[in-house]
ROGU-96414 format. One record per atom (N, C-alpha, C): residue number from 1; residue in one letter; atom name; x, y, z. Coordinates in nm, 3 decimals. Atoms other than C-alpha are relative to their C-alpha. Example, Ala and Ser with C-alpha at 12.3 -4.5 7.8 and 13.67 -1.06 7.14 Angstrom:
// ROGU-96414
@resi: 1, resn: A, name: N, px: 0.089, py: -0.119, pz: 0.000 .
@resi: 1, resn: A, name: CA, px: 1.230, py: -0.450, pz: 0.780 .
@resi: 1, resn: A, name: C, px: 0.090, py: 0.120, pz: 0.000 .
@resi: 2, resn: S, name: N, px: -0.082, py: -0.119, pz: -0.006 .
@resi: 2, resn: S, name: CA, px: 1.367, py: -0.106, pz: 0.714 .
@resi: 2, resn: S, name: C, px: -0.077, py: 0.109, pz: 0.073 .
// end
This chain:
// ROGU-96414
@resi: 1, resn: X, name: N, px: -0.135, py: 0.056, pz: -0.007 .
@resi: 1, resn: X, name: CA, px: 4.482, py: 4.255, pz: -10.048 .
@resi: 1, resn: X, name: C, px: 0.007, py: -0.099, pz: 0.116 .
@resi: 2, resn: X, name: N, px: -0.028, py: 0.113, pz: -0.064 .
@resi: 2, resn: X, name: CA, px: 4.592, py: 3.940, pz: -9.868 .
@resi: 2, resn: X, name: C, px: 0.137, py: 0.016, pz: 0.089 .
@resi: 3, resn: X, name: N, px: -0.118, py: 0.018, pz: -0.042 .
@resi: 3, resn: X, name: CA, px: 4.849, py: 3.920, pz: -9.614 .
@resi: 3, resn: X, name: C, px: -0.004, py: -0.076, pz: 0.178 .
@resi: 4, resn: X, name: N, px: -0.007, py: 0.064, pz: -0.100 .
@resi: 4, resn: X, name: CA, px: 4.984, py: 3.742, pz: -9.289 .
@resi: 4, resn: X, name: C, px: 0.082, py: 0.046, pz: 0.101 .
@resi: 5, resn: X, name: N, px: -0.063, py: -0.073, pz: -0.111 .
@resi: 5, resn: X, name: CA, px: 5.084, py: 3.823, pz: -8.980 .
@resi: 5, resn: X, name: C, px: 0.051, py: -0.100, pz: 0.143 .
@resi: 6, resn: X, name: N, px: -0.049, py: 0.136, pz: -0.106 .
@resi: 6, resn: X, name: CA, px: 5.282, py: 3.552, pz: -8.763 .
@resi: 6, resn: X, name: C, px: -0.022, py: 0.058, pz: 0.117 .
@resi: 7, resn: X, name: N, px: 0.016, py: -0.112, pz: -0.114 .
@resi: 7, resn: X, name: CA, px: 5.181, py: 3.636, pz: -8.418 .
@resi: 7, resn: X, name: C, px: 0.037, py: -0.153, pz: 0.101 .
@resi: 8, resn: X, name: N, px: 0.007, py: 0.109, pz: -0.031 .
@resi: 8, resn: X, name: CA, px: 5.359, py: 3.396, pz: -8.150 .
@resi: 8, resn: X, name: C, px: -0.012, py: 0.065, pz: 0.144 .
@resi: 9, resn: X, name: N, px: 0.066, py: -0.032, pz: -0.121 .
@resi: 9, resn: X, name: CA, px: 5.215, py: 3.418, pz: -7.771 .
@resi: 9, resn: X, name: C, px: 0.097, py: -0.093, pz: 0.117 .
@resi: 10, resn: X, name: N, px: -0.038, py: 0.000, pz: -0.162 .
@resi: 10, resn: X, name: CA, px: 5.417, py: 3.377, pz: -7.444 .
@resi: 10, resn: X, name: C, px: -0.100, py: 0.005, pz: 0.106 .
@resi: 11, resn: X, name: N, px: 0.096, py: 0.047, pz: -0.050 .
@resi: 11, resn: X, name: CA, px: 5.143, py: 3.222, pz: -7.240 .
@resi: 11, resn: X, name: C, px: 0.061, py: 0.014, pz: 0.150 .
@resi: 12, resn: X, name: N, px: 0.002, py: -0.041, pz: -0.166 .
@resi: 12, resn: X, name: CA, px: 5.147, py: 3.381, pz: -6.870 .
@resi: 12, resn: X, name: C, px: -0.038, py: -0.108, pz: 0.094 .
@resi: 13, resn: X, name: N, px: 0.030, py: 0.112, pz: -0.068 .
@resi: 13, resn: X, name: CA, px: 5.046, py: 3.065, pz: -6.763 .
@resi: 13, resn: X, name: C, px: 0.140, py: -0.112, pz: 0.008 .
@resi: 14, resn: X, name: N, px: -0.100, py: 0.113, pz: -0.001 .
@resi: 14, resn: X, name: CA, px: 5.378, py: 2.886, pz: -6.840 .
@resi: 14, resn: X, name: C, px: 0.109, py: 0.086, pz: 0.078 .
@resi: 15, resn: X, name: N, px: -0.106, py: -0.071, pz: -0.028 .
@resi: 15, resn: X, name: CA, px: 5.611, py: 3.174, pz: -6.728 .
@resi: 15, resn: X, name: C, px: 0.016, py: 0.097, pz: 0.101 .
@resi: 16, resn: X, name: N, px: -0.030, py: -0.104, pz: -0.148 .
@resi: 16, resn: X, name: CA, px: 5.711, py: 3.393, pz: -6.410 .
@resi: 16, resn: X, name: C, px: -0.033, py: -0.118, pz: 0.084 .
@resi: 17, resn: X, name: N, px: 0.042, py: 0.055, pz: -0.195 .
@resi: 17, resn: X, name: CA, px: 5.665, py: 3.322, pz: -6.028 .
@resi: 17, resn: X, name: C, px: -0.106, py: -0.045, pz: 0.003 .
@resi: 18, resn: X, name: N, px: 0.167, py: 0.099, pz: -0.118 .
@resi: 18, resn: X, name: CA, px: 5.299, py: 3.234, pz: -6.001 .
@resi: 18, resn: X, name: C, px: 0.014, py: -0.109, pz: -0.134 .
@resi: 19, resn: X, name: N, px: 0.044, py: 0.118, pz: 0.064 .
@resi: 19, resn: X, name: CA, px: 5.337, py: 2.968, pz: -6.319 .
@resi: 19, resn: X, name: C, px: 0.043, py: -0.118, pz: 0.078 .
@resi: 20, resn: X, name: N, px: -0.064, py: 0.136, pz: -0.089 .
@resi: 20, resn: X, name: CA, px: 5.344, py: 2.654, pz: -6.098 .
@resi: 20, resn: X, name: C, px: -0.137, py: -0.104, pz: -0.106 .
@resi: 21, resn: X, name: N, px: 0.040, py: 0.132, pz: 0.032 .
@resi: 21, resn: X, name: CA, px: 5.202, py: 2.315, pz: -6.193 .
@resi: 21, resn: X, name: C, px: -0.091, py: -0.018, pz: 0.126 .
@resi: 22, resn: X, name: N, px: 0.031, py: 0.029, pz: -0.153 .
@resi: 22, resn: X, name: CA, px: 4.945, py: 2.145, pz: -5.923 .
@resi: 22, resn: X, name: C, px: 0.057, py: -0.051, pz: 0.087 .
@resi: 23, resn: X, name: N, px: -0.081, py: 0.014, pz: -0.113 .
@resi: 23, resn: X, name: CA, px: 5.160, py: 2.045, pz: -5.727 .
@resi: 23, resn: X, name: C, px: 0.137, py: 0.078, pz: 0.040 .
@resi: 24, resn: X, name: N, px: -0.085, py: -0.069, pz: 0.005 .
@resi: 24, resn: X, name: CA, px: 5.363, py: 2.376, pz: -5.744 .
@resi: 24, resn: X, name: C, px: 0.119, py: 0.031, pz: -0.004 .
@resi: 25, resn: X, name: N, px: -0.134, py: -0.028, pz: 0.085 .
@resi: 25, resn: X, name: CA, px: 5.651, py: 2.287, pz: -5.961 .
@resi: 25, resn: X, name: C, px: 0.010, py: 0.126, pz: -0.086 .
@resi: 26, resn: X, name: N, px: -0.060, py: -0.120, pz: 0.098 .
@resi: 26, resn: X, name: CA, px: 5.797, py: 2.589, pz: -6.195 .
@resi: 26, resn: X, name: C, px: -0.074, py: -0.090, pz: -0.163 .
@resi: 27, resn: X, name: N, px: 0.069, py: 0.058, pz: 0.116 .
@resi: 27, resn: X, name: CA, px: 5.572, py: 2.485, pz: -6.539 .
@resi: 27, resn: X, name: C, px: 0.125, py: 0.025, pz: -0.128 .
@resi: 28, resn: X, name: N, px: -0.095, py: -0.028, pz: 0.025 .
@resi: 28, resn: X, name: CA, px: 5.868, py: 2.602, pz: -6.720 .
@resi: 28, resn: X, name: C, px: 0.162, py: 0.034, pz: 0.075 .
@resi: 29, resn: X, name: N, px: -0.150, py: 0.012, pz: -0.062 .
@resi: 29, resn: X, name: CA, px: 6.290, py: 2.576, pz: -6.603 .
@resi: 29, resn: X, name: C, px: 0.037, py: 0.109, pz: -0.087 .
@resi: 30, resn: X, name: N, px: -0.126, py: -0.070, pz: 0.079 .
@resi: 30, resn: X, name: CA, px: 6.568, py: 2.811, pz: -6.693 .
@resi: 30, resn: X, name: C, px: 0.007, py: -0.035, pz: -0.153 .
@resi: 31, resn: X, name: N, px: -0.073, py: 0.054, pz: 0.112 .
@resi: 31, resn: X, name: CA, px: 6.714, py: 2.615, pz: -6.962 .
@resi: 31, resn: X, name: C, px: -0.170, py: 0.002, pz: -0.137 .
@resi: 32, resn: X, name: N, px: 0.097, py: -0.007, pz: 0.079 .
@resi: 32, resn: X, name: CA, px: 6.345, py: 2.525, pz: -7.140 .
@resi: 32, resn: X, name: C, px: -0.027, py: 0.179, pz: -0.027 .
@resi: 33, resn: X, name: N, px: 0.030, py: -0.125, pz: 0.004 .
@resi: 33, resn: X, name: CA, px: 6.248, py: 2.907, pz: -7.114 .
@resi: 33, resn: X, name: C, px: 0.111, py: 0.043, pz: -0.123 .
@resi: 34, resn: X, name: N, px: -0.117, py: -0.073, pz: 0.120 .
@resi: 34, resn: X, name: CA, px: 6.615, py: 3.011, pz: -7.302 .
@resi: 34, resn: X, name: C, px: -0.056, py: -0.075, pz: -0.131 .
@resi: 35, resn: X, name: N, px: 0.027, py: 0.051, pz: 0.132 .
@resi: 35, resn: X, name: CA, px: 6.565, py: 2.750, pz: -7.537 .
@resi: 35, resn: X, name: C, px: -0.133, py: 0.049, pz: -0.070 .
@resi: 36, resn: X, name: N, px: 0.055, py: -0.028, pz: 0.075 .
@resi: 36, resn: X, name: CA, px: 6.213, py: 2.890, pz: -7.639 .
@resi: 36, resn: X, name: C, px: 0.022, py: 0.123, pz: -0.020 .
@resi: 37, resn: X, name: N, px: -0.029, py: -0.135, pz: 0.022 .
@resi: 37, resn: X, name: CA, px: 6.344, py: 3.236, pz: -7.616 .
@resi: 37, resn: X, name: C, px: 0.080, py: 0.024, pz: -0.161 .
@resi: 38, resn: X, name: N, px: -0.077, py: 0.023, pz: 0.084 .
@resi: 38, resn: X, name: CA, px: 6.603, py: 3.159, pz: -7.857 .
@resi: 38, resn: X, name: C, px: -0.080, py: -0.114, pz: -0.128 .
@resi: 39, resn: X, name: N, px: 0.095, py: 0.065, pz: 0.139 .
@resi: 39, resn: X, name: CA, px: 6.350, py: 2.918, pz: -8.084 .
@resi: 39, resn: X, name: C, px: -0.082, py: 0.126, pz: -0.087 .
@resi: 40, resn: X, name: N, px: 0.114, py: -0.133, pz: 0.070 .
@resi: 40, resn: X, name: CA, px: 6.106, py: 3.262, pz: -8.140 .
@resi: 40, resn: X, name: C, px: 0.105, py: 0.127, pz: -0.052 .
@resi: 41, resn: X, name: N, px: -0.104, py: -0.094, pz: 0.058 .
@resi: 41, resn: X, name: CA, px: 6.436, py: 3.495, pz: -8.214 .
@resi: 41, resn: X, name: C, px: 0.018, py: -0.055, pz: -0.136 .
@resi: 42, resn: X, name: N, px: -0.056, py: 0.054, pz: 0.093 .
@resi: 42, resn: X, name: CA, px: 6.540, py: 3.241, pz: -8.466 .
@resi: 42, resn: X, name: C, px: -0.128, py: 0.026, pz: -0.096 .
@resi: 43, resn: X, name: N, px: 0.106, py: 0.032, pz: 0.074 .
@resi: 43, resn: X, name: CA, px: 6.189, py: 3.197, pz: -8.578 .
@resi: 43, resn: X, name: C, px: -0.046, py: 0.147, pz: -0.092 .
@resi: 44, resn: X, name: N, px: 0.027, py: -0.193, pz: 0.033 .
@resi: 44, resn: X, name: CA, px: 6.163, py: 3.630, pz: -8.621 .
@resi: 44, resn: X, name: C, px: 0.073, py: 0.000, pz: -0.062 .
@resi: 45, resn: X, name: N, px: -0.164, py: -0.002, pz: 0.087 .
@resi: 45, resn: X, name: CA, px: 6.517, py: 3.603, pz: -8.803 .
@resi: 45, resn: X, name: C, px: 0.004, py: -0.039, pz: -0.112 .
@resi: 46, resn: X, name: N, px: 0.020, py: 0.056, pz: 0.109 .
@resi: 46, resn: X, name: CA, px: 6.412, py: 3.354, pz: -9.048 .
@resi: 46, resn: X, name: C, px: -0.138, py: 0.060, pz: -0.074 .
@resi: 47, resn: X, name: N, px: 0.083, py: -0.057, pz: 0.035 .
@resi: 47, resn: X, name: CA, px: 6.087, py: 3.516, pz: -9.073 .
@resi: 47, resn: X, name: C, px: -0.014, py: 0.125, pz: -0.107 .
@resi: 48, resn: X, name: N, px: -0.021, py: -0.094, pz: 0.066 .
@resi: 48, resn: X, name: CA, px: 6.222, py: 3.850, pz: -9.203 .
@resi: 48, resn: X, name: C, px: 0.106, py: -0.018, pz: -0.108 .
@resi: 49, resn: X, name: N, px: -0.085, py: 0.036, pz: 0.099 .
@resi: 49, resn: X, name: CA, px: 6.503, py: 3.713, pz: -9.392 .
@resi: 49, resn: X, name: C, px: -0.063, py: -0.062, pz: -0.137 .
@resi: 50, resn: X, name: N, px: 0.057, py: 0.080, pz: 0.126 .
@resi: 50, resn: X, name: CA, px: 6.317, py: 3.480, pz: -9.606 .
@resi: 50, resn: X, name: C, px: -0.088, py: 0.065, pz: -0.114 .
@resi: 51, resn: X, name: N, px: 0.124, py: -0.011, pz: 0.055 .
@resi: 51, resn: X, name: CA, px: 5.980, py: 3.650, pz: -9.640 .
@resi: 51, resn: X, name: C, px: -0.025, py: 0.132, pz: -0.013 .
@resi: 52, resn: X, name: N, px: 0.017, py: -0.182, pz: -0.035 .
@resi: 52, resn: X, name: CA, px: 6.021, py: 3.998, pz: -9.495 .
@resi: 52, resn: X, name: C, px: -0.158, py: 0.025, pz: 0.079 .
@resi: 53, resn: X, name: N, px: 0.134, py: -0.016, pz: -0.080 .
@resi: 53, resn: X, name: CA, px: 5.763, py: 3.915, pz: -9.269 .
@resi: 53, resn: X, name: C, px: 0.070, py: 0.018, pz: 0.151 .
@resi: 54, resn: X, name: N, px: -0.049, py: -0.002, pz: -0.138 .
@resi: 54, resn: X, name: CA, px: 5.756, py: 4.055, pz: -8.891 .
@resi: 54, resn: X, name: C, px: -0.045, py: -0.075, pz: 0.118 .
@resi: 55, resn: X, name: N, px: 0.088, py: 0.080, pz: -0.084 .
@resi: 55, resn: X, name: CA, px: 5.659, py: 3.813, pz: -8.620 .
@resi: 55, resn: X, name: C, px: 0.009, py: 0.073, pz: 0.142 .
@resi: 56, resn: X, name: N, px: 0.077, py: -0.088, pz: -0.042 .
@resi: 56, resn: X, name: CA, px: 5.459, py: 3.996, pz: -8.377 .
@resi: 56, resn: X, name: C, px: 0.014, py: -0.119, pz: 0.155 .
@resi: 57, resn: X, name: N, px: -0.008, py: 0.096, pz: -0.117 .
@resi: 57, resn: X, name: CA, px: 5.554, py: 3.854, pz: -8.016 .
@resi: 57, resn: X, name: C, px: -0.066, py: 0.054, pz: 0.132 .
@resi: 58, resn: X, name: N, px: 0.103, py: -0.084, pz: -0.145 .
@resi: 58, resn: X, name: CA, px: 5.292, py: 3.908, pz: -7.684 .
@resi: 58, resn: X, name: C, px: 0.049, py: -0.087, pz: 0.133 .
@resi: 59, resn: X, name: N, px: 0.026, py: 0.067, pz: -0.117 .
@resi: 59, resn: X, name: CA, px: 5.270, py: 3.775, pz: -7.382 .
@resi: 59, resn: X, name: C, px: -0.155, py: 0.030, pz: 0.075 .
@resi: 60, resn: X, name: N, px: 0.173, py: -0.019, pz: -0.035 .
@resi: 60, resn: X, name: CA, px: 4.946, py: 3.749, pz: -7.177 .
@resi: 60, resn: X, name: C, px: -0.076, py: -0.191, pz: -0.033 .
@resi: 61, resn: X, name: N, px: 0.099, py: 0.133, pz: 0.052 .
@resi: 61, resn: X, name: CA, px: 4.682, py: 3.462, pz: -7.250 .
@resi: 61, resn: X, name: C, px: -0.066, py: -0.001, pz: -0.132 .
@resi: 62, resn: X, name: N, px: -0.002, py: -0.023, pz: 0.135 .
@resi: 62, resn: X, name: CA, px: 4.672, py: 3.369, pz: -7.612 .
@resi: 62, resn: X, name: C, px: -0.187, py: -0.006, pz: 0.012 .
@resi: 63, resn: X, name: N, px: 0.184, py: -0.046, pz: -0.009 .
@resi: 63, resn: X, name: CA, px: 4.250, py: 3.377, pz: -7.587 .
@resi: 63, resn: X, name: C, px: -0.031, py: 0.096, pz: 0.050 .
@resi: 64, resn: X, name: N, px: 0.054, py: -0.104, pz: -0.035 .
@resi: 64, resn: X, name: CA, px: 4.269, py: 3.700, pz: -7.453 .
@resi: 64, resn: X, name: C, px: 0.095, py: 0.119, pz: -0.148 .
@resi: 65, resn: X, name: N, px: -0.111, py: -0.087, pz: 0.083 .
@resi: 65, resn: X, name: CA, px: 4.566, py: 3.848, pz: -7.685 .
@resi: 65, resn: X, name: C, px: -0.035, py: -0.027, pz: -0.134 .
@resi: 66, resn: X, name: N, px: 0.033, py: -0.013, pz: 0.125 .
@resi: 66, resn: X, name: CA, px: 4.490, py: 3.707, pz: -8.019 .
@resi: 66, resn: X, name: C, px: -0.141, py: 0.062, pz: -0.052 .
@resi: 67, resn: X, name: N, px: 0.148, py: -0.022, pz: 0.049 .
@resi: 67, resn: X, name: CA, px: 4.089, py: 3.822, pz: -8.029 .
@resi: 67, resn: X, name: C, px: 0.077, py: 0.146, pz: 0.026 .
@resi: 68, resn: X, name: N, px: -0.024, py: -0.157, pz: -0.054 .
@resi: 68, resn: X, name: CA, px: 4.240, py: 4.194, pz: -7.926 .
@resi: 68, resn: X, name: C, px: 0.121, py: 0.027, pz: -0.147 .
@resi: 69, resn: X, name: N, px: -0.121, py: -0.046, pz: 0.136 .
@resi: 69, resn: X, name: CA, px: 4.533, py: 4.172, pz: -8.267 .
@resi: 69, resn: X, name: C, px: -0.129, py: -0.077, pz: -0.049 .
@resi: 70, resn: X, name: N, px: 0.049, py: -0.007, pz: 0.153 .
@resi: 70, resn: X, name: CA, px: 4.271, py: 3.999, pz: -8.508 .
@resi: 70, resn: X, name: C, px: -0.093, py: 0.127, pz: 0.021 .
@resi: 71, resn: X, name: N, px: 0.043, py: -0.158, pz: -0.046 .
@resi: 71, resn: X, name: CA, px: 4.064, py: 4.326, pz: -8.384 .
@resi: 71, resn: X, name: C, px: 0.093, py: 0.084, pz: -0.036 .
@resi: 72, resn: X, name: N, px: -0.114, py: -0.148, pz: 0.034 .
@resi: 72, resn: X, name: CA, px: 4.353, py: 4.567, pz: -8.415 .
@resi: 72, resn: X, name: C, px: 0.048, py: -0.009, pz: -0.189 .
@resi: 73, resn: X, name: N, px: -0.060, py: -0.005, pz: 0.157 .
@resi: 73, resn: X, name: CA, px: 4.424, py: 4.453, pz: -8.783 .
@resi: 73, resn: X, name: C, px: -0.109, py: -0.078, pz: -0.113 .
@resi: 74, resn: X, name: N, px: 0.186, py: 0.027, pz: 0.121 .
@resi: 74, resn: X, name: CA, px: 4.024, py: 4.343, pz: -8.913 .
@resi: 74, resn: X, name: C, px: 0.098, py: -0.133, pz: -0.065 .
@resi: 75, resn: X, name: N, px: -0.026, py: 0.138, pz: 0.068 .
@resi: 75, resn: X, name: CA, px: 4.183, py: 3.977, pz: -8.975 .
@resi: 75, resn: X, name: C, px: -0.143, py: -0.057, pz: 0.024 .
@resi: 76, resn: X, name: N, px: 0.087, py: 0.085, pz: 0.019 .
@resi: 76, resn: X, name: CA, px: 3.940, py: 3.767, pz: -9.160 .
@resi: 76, resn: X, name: C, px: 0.002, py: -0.144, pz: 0.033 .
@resi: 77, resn: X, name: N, px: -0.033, py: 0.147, pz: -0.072 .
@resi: 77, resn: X, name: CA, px: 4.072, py: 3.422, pz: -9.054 .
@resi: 77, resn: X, name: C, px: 0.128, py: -0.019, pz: 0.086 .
@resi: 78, resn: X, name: N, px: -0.138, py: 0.009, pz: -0.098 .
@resi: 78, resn: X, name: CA, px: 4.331, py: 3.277, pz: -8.816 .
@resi: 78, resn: X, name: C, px: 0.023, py: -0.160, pz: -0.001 .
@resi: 79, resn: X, name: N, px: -0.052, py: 0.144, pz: 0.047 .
@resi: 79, resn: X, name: CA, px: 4.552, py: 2.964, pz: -8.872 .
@resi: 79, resn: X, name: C, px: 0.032, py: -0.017, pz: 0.108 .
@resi: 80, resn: X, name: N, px: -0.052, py: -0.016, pz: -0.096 .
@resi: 80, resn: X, name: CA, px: 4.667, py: 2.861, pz: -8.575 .
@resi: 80, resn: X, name: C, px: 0.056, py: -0.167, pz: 0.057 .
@resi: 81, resn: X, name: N, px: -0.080, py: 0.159, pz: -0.032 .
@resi: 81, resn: X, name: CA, px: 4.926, py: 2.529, pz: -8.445 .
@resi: 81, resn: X, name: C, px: -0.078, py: -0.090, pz: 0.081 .
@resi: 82, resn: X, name: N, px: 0.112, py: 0.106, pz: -0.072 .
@resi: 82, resn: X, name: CA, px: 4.709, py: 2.242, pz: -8.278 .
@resi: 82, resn: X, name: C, px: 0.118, py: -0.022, pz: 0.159 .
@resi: 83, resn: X, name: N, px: -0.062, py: 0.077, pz: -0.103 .
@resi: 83, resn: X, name: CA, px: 4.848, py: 2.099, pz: -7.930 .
@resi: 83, resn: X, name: C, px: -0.057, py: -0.131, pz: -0.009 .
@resi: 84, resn: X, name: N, px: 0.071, py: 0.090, pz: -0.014 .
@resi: 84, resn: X, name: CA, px: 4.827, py: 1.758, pz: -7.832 .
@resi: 84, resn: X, name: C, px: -0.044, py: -0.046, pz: 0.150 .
@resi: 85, resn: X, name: N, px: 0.036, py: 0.029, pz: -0.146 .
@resi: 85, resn: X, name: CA, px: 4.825, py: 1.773, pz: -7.418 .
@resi: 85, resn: X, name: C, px: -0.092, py: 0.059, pz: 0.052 .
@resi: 86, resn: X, name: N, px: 0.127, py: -0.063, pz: -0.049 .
@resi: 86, resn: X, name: CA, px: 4.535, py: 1.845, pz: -7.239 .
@resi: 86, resn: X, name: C, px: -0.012, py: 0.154, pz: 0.044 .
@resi: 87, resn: X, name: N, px: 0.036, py: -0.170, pz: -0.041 .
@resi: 87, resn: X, name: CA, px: 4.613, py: 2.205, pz: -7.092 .
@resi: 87, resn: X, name: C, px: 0.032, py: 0.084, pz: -0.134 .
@resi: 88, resn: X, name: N, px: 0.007, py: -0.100, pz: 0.130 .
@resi: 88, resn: X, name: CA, px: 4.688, py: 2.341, pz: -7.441 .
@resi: 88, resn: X, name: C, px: -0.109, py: -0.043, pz: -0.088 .
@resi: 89, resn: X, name: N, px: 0.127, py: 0.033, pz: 0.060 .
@resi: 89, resn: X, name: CA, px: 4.381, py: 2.175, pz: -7.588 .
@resi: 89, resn: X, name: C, px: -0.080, py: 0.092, pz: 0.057 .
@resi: 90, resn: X, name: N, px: 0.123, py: -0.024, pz: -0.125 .
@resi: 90, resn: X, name: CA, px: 4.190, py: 2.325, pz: -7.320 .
@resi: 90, resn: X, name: C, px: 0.076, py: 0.228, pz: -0.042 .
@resi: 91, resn: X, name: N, px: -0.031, py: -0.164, pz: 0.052 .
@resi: 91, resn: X, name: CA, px: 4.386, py: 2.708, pz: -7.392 .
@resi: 91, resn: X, name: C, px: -0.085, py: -0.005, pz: -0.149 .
@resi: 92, resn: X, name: N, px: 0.048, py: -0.032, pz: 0.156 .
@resi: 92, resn: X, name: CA, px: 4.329, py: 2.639, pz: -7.762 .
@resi: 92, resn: X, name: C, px: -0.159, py: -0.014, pz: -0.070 .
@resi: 93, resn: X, name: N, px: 0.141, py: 0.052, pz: 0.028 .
@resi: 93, resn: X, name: CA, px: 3.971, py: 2.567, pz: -7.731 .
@resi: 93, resn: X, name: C, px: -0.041, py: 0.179, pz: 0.069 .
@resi: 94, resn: X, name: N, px: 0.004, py: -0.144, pz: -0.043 .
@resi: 94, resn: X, name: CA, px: 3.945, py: 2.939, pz: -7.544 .
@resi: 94, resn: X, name: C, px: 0.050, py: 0.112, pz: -0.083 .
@resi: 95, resn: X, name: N, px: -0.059, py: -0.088, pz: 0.116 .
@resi: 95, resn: X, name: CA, px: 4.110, py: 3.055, pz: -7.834 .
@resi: 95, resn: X, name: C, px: -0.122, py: 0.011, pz: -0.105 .
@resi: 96, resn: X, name: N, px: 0.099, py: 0.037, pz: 0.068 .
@resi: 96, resn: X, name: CA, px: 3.859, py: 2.936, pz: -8.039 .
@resi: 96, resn: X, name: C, px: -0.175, py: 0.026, pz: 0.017 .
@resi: 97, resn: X, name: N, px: 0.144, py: -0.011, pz: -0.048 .
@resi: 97, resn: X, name: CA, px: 3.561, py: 3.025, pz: -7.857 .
@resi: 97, resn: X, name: C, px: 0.015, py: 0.205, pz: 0.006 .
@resi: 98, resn: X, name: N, px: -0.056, py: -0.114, pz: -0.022 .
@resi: 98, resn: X, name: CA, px: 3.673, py: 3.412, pz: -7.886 .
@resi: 98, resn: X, name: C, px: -0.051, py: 0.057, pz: -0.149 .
// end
């Protein structure tokens, strides 16, 4: 049997006290943070409404968190959203090497 499992990752690198930038700005603000808080509610909302699917939300470092869930649930492949700026190239390539 075939099935999917939306899994979206809160990257410890963008969020709390030690996420700074190099020159130790906040990598994420208030307002950006709500707004993706409130993008992944909506996104879980529409998820189960539509499809009756549950989207599966972590935090941690998505190259450490997704190899530990396709492990916990023997997934045979993984689809996963591209970036186009260099520090999420550079996560999503650690994703990939996993």
């Amino acid at each position: 049997a075939s099935a999917v499992l939306p899994v979206f990752v809160f990257d410890e690198r963008w969020f709390g006290p030690g996420a700074t930038d190099d020159f130790g700005n906040a990598r994420t603000g208030v307002f950006r943070a709500r707004f993706l808080r409130e993008a992944v509610e909506d996104l879980r909302a529409n998820l189960k409404s539509k499809y009756d699917q549950e989207l599966l939300v972590a935090c941690g470092k998505p190259e450490e968190v997704l190899p530990k869930v396709v492990r916990a649930v023997n997934a045979t492949e993984v689809v996963a959203h591209g970036y186009g700026c260099w520090e999420e190239r550079r996560i999503e390539s650690g994703v990939k090497q996993q």
